[in-house]
VEXNULO-820717 format. One record per residue (C-alpha): x, y, z; residue in one letter. Coordinates in nm, 3 decimals. Example, Ala and Ser with C-alpha at 12.3 -4.5 7.8 and 13.67 -1.06 7.14 Angstrom:
2
R        xx        yy        zz   rest
R     1.230    -0.450     0.780      A
R     1.367    -0.106     0.714      S
***
This chain:
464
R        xx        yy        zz   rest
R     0.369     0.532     2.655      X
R     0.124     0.736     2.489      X
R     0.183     0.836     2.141      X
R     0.161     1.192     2.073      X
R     0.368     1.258     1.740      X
R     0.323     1.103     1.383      X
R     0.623     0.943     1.297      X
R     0.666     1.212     0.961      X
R     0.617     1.514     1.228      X
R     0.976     1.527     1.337      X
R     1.097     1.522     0.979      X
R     0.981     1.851     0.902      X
R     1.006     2.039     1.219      X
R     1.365     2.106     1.223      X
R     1.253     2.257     0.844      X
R     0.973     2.452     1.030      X
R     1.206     2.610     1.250      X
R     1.459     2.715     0.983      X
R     1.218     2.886     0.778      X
R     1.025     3.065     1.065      X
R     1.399     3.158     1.158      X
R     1.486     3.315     0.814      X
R     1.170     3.494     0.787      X
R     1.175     3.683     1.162      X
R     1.517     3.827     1.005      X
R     1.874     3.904     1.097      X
R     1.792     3.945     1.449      X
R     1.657     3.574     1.489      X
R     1.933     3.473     1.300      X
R     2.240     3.591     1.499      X
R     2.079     3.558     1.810      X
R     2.081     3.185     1.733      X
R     2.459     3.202     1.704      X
R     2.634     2.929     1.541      X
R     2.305     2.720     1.436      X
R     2.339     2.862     1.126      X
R     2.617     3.063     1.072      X
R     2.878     2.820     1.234      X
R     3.224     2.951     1.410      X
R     3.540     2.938     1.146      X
R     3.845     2.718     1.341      X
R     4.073     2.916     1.526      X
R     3.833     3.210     1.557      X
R     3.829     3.365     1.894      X
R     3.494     3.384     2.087      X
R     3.589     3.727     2.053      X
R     3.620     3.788     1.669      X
R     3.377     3.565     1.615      X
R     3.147     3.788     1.768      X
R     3.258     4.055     1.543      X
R     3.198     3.805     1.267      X
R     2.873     3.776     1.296      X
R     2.802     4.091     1.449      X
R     2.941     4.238     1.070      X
R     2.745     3.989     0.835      X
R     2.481     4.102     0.671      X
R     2.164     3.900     0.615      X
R     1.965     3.970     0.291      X
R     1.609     3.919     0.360      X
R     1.476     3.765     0.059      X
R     1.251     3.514     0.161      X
R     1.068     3.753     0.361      X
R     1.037     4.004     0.117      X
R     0.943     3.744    -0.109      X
R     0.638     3.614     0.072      X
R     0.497     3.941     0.166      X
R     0.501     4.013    -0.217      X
R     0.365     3.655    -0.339      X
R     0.074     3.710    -0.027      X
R     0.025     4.072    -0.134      X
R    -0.045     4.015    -0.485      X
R    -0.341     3.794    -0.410      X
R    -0.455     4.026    -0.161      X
R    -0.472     4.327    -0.363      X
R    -0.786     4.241    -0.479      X
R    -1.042     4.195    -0.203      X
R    -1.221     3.830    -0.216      X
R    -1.556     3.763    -0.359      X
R    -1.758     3.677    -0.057      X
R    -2.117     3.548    -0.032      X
R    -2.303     3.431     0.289      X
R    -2.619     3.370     0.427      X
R    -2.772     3.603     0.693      X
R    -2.721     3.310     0.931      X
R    -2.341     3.332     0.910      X
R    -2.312     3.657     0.786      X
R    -2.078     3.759     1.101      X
R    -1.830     3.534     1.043      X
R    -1.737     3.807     0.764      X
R    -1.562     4.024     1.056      X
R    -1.583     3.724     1.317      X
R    -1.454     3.444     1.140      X
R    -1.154     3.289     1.398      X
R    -1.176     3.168     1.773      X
R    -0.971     3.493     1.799      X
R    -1.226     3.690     1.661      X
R    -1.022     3.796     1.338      X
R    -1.204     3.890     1.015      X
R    -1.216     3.662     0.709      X
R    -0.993     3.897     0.546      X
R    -0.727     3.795     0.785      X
R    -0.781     3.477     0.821      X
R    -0.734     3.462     0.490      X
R    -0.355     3.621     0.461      X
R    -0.268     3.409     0.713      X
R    -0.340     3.084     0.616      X
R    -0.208     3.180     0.210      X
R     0.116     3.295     0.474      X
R     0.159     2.937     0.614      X
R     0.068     2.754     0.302      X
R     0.291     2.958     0.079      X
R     0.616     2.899     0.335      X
R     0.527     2.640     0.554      X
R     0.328     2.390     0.311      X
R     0.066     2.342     0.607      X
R    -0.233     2.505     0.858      X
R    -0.530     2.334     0.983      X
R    -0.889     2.481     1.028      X
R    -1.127     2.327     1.255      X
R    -1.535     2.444     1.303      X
R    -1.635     2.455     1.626      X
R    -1.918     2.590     1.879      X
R    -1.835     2.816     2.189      X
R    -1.827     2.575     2.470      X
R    -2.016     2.867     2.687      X
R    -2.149     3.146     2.669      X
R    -2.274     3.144     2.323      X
R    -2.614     3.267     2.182      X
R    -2.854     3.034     2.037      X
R    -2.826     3.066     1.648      X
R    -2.487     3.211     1.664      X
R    -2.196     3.143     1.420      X
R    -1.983     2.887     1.485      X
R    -1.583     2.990     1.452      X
R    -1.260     2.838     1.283      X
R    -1.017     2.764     1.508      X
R    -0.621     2.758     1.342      X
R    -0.330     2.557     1.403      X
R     0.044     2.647     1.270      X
R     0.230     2.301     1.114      X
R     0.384     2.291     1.469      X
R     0.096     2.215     1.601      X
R    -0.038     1.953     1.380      X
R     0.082     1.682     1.579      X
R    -0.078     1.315     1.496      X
R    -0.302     1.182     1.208      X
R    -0.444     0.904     1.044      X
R    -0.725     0.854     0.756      X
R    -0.893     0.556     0.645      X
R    -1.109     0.438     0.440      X
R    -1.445     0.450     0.574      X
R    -1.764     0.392     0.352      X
R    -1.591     0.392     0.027      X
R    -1.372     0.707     0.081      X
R    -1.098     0.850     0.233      X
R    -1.172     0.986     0.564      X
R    -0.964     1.184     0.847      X
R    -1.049     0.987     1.131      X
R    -0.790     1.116     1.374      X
R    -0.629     1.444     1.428      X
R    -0.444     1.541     1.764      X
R    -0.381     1.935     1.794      X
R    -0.150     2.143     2.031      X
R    -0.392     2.429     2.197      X
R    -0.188     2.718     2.363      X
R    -0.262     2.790     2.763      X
R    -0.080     3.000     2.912      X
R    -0.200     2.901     3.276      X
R    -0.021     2.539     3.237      X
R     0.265     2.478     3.424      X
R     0.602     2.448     3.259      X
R     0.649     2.098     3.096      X
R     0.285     2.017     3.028      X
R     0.107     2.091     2.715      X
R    -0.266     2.075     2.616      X
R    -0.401     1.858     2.319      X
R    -0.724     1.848     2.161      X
R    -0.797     1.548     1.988      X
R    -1.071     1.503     1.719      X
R    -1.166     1.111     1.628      X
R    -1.424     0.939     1.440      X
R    -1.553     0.694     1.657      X
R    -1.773     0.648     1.420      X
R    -1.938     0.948     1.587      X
R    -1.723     1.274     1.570      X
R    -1.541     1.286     1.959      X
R    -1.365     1.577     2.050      X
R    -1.156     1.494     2.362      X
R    -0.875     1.697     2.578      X
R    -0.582     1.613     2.750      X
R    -0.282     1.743     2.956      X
R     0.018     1.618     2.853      X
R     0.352     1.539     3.025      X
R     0.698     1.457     2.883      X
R     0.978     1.310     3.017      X
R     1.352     1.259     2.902      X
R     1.483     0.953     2.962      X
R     1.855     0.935     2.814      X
R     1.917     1.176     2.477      X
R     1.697     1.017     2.257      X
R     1.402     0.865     2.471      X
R     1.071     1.068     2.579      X
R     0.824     0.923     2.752      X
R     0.452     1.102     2.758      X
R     0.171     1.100     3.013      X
R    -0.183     1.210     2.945      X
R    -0.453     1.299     3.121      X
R    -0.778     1.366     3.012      X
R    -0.949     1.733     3.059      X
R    -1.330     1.683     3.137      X
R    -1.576     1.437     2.955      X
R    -1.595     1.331     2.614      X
R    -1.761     1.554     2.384      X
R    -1.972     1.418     2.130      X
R    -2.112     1.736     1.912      X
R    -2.461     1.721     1.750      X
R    -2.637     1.908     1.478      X
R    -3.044     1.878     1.524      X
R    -2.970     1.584     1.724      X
R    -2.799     1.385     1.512      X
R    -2.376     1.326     1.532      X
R    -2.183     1.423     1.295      X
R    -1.974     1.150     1.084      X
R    -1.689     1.375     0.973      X
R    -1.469     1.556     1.158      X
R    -1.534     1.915     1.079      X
R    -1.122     1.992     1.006      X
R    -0.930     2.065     0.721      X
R    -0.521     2.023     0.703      X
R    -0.472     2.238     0.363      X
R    -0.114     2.254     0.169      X
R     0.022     2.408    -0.169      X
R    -0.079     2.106    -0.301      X
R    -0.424     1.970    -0.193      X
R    -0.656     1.884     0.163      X
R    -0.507     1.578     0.274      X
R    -0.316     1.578     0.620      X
R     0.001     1.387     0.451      X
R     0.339     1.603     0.506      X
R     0.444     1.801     0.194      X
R     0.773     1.967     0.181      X
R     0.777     2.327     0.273      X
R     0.757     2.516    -0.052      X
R     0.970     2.769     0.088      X
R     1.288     2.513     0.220      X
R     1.492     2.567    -0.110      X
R     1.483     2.935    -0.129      X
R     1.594     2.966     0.269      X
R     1.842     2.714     0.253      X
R     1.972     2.940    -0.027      X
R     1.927     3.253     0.149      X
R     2.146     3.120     0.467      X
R     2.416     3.026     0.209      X
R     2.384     3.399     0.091      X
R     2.415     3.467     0.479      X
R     2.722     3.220     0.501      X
R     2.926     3.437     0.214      X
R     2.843     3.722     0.305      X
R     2.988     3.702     0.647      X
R     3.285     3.572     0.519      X
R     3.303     3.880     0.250      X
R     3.283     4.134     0.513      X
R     3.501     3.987     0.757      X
R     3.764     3.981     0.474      X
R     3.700     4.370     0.402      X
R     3.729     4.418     0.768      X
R     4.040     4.231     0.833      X
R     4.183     4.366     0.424      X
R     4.070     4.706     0.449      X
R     4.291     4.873     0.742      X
R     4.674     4.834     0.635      X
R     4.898     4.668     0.881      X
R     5.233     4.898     0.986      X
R     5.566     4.684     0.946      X
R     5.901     4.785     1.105      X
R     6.224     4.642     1.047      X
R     6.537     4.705     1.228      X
R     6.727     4.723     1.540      X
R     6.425     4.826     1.761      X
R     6.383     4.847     2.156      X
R     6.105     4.938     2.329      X
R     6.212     5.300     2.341      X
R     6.253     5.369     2.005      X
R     5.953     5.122     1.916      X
R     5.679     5.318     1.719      X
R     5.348     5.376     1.944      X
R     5.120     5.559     1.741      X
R     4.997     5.552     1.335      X
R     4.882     5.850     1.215      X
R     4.927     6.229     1.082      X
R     5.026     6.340     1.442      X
R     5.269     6.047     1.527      X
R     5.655     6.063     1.441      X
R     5.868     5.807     1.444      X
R     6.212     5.805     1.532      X
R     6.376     5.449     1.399      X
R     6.749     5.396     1.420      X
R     7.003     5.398     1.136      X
R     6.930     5.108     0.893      X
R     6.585     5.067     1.019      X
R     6.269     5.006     0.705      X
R     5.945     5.057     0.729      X
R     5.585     4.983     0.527      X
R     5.231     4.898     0.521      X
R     5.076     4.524     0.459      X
R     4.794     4.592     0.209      X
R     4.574     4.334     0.092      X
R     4.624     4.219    -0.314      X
R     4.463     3.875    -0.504      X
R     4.151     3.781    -0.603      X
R     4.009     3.633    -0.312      X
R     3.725     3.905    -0.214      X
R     3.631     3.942    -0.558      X
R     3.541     3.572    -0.605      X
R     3.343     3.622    -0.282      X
R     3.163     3.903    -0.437      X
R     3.105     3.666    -0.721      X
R     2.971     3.413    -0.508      X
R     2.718     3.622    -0.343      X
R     2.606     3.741    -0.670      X
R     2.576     3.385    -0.839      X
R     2.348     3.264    -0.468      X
R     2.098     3.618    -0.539      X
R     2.028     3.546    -0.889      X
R     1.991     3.143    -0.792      X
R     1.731     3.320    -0.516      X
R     1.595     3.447    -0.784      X
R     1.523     3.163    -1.001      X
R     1.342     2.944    -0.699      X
R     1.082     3.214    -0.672      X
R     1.192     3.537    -0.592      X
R     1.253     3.753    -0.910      X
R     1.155     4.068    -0.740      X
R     1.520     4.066    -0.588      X
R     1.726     4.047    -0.904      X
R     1.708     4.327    -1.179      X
R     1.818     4.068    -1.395      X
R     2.072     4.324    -1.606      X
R     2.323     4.087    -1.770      X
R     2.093     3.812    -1.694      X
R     2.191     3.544    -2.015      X
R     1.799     3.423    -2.015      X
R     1.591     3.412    -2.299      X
R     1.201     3.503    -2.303      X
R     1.120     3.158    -2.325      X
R     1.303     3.061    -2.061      X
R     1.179     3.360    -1.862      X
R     0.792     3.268    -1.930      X
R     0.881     2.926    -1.768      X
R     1.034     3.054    -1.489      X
R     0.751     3.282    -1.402      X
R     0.502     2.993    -1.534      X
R     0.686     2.790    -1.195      X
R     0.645     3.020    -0.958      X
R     0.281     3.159    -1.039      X
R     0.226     2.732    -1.069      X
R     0.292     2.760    -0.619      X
R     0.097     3.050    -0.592      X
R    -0.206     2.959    -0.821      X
R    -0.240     2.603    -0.662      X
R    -0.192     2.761    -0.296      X
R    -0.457     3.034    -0.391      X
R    -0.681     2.719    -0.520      X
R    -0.641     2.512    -0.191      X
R    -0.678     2.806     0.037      X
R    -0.990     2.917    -0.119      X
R    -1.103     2.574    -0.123      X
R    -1.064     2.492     0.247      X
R    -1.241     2.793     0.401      X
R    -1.509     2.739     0.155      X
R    -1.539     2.357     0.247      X
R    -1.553     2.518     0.646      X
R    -1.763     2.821     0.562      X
R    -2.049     2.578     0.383      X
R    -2.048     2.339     0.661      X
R    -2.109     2.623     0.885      X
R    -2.398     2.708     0.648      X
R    -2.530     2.355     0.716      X
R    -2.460     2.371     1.116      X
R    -2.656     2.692     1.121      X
R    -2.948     2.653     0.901      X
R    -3.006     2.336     0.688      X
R    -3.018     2.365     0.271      X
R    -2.811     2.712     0.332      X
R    -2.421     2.572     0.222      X
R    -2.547     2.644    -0.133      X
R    -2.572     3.039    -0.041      X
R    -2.241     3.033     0.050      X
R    -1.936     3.117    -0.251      X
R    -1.593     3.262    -0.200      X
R    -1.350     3.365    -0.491      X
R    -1.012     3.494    -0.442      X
R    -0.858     3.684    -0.773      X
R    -0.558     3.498    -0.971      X
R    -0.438     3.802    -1.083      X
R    -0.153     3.823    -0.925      X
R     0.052     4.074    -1.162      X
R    -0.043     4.439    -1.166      X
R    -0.175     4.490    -1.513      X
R    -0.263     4.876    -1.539      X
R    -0.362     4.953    -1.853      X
R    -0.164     5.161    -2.080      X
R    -0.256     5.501    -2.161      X
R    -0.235     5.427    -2.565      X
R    -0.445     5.108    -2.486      X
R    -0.665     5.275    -2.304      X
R    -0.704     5.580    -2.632      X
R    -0.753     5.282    -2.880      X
R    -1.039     5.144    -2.678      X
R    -1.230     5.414    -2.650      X
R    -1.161     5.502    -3.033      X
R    -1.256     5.170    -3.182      X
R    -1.591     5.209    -2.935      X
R    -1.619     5.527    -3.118      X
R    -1.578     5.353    -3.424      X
R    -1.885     5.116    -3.362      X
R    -1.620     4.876    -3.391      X
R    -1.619     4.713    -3.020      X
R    -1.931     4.730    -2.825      X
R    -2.008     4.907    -2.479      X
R    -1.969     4.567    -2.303      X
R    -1.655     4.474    -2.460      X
R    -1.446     4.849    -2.360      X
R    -1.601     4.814    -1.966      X
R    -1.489     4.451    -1.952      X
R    -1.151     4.553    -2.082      X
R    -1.146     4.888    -1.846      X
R    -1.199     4.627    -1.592      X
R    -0.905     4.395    -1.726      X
R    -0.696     4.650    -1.692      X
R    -0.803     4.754    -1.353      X
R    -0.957     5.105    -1.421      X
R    -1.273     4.980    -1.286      X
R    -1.336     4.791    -0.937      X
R    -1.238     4.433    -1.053      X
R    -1.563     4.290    -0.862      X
R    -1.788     4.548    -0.986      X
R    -2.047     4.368    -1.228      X
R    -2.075     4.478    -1.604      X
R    -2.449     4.525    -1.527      X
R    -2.380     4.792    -1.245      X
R    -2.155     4.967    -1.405      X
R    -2.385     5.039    -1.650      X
R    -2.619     5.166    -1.402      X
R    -2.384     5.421    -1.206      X
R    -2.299     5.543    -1.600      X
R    -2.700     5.578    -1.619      X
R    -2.725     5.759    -1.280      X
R    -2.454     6.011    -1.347      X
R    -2.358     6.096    -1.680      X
R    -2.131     6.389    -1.586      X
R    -1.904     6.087    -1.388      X
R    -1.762     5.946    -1.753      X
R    -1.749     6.123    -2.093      X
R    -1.913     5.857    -2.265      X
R    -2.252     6.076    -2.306      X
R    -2.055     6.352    -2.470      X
R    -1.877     6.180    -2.735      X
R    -1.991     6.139    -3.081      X
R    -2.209     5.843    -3.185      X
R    -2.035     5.566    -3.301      X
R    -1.976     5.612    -3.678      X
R    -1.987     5.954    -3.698      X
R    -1.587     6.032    -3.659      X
***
């Protein structure tokens, strides 16, 4: 039997599939029926249909990724490269996808999932001689089997076996790519077949797609493999647990209540008619409402069944306690925090933790492409991976500068008390100037158009 899996992959998978779930949304959700929201006993197929049907799912880890993605983004990378690989700027991914892009999707996966893997590779036709090479992706899914060892003193990835999509294999078979050191990097690929035998028992076949494929740079092999497996945490291919498993486990708790809440308003809300009395099925009442009269014989009571305790409200309370727990594993921008018994302290550590995930994500992220972008350097044009820098911003909260800051600046410049330097590197703290504009250039658009900023009209410092 061929081994295919790492015996951690199956672990997390189930924990892969639950967060992908919860971030698609509602729809994923109930269309997966009782997976997560299960059926109460002695529900009807029926109602319970209505049940979930009514629920309301409260998208919070979603929201709360596209936020914690979008406030690195918001600030467009630094980006240096060499002429040689200057196209993998708007060509960086097998799927021809910009850096840009690559880059919110892998800070994506590593902010929910915990893991992606980039591998540098070579068209296997078709490409031009001194091209760019490309960075191939794979989702945590597909990250299949791995091992490192030690090899000359350090740890090393030697193996890595990757599911590749292909659309034109039949059902049941899958295709790997497998990367070894052998000691020689070895790229081999297979078609792979699995078979059930009993519940718990899969067997797999393999068979191997074309010849080995040993790449060379100016003749020579490489000795690493040219892949990187990047989490929250740091570039080794160990499993980490998915930063994002507490919050949805949370959020489908959220889900949980709030079915149950609106299922009690739906069953509370309408008032039951109640008839008491010597009835038959003539005189039995048909129809509720402003146009129906009822005729009920002598002795005969009637009423309504109205809901009364304190069930729905501790529901209510429920939900409210699971949104501001939400809130506290990472995703403040959901609670408004009125009432909130928290003090700034506190606060400053809770925000410390989560900008602690999305400052070491931001550091491993950049890390990784830069690692793939300066071998590519290398690959292209040797004594070139020193050309190469990237530098995503780590400010991550908007911090506009206030109008009264902004007055007291340009006074105490005035003043001869700050210097020129010192109010443009604060206008560009407080993002009133492009954050990756230079001091130096700034100064020299100032020079170039002195109608652009006041600073040429103003009185020389001192005399105020």
């Amino acid at each position: 039997m061929t081994k295919i899996n790492h015996r951690n992959y199956q672990e997390q998978r189930q924990a892969y599939d639950k967060i992908r779930d919860v971030i698609a949304g509602e729809d994923r959700l109930k269309n997966a029926g009782s997976q997560y929201l299960p059926q109460p006993e002695g529900m009807t197929s029926t109602q319970y249909n209505r049940y979930v049907q009514g629920s309301s799912f409260y998208a919070v880890a979603e929201r709360t990724l596209r936020g914690m993605v979008g406030s690195v983004t918001r600030n467009a990378p630094i980006l240096e490269l060499p002429d040689r690989i200057a196209s993998m700027r708007d060509a960086a991914t097998f799927e021809g996808h910009s850096l840009d892009v690559l880059l919110e999707d892998t800070l994506r996966e590593v902010l929910s999932i915990g893991r992606y893997a980039m591998v540098l590779d070579y068209p296997t036709e078709g490409a031009a001689p001194g091209s760019a090479p490309f960075i191939s992706t794979f989702n945590a899914e597909s990250i299949l089997d791995w091992k490192e060892e030690l090899v000359g003193g350090r740890q090393k990835l030697t193996r890595l076996r990757l599911h590749e999509d292909n659309d034109d294999l039949e059902d049941g078979v899958e295709q790997h790519l497998l990367l070894t050191l052998e000691p020689a990097y070895t790229v081999r690929r297979y078609h792979v077949s699995r078979k059930r035998n009993g519940p718990e028992i899969v067997t797999s076949t393999e068979v191997q797609i074309g010849e080995d494929i040993v790449p060379t740079i100016d003749g020579a092999p490489l000795i690493d493999i040219p892949a990187v497996v990047v989490s929250p945490y740091n570039l080794k291919a160990d499993v980490e647990k998915p930063p994002f498993l507490d919050l949805v486990n949370v959020n489908l708790a959220h889900w949980r209540v709030s079915a149950d809440y609106y299922w009690s308003l739906y069953l509370t809300s309408q008032p039951t008619p109640w008839v008491a009395g010597s009835l038959n099925e003539k005189n039995m009442p048909r129809q509720i409402g402003s146009g129906a009269f009822w005729v009920l014989p002598q002795g005969a009571t009637a009423g309504m069944l109205e809901f009364t305790g304190a069930g729905i409200a501790a529901q209510k309370t429920a939900l409210d306690d699971l949104t501001a727990q939400m809130a506290t594993l990472g995703a403040r921008m959901v609670y408004d925090g009125k009432g909130r018994n928290e003090t700034t302290d506190t606060a400053k550590l809770r925000t410390r933790s989560e900008l602690s995930l999305l400052h070491s994500s931001v550091n491993m992220v950049e890390a990784a492409i830069l690692k793939l972008l300066r071998l590519a350097a290398e690959w292209t044009q040797t004594g070139t991976q020193d050309q190469v820098s990237l530098k995503l911003h780590r400010d991550f909260i908007t911090a506009q500068m206030d109008p009264a800051v902004l007055t007291a600046l340009i006074k105490a410049w005035q003043a001869g008390a700050i210097s020129h330097d010192t109010l443009l590197m604060n206008l560009k703290k407080g993002e009133l100037m492009d954050v990756n504009r230079a001091l130096d250039d700034e100064r020299d658009l100032i020079e170039e158009d002195e109608n652009v900023l006041p600073f040429s009209t103003l009185p020389e410092a001192g005399n105020v």
